[in-house]
FIVEXDREN-667478 format. One record per residue (C-alpha): residue in three letters; x, y, z. Coordinates in steps of 0.001 Angstrom, whole numbers, padded with zeros to 6 digits, always signed. Layout:
ALAXYZ
...
END
This chain:
UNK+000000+000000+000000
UNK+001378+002960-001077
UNK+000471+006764-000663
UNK+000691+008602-004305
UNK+002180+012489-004248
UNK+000650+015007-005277
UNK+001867+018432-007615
UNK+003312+019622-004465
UNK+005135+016040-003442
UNK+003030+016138+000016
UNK+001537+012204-000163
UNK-002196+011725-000928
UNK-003520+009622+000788
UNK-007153+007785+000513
UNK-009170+006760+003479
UNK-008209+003147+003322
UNK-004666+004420+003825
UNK-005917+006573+006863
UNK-007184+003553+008489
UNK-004241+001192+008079
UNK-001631+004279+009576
UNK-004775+003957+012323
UNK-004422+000218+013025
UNK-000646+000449+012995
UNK-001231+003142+015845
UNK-003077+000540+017571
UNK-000289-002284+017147
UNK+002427-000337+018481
UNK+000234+000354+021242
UNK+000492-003039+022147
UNK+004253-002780+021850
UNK+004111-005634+018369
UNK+007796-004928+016844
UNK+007813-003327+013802
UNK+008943-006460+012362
UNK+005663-008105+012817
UNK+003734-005143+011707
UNK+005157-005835+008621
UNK+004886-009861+008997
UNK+000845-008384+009039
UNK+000764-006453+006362
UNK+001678-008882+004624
UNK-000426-011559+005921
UNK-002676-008471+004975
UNK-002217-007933+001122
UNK-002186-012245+001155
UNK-006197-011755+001281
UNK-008355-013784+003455
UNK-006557-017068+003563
UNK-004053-015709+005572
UNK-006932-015268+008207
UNK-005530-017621+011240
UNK-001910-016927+011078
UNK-003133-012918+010739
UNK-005354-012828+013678
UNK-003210-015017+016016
UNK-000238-011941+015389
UNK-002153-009720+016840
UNK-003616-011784+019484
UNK-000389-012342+020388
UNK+000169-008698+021361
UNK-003300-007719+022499
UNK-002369-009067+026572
UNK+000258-006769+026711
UNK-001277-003906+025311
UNK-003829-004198+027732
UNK-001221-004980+031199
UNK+000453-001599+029285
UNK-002881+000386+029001
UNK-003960-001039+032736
UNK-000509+000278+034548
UNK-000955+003881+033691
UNK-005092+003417+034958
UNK-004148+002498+038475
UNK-001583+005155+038731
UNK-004643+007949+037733
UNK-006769+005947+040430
UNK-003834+006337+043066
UNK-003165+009974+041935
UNK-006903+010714+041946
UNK-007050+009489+045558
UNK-003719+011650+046539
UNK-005371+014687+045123
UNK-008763+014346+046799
UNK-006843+013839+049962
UNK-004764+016874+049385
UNK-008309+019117+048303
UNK-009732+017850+051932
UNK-006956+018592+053881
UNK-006965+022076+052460
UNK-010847+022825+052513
UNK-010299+021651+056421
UNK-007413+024062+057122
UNK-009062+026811+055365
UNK-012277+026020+057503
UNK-010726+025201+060605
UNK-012387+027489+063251
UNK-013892+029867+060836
UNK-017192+028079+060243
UNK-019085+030203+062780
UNK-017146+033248+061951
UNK-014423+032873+064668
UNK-010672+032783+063872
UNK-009125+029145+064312
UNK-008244+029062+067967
UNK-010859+031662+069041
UNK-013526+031501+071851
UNK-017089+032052+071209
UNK-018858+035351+073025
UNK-020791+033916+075865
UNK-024591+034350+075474
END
């Protein structure tokens, strides 16, 4: 598959070209050398009965795509935690003794 140029030499490329640079995107994600990216596209231009042998690459690399996609999760769910611990410590320093009008540390007028 190949991307023509156009007058200006940029590359033109068609929509079916768009969505192969996509899937590539998605390969890499899973960390799939760029040796057996092109072992694929091969096994892709071979047509159909390359079907087993082209979905069992991929398969291959789809586990560690998702351990590599889950890592980065838990770390937002940790950091998410650590930042809504930070927020309530602040709110309660910033409220500390001031929620009836009185400065932290202050006693309240007797009635």
């Amino acid at each position: 598959m190949r991307a023509d140029r156009d007058a200006g030499s940029w590359r033109d490329c068609d929509e079916t070209i768009l969505v192969w640079i996509a899937c590539l995107d998605r390969l890499k994600i899973t960390g799939m050398p760029i040796r057996e990216m092109l072992r694929h596209a091969r096994l892709r231009a071979e047509g159909d009965h390359a079907g087993t042998e082209q979905r069992a690459l991929p398969e291959r690399y789809c586990g560690r795509g998702r351990a590599h996609l889950a890592d980065p999760r838990a770390s937002l769910v940790v950091l998410d935690a650590k930042i809504g611990s930070y927020a309530a410590t602040e709110q309660g320093t910033q409220n500390h003794g001031h929620a009836n009008g009185n400065p932290a540390g202050a006693r309240r007028p007797r009635a």
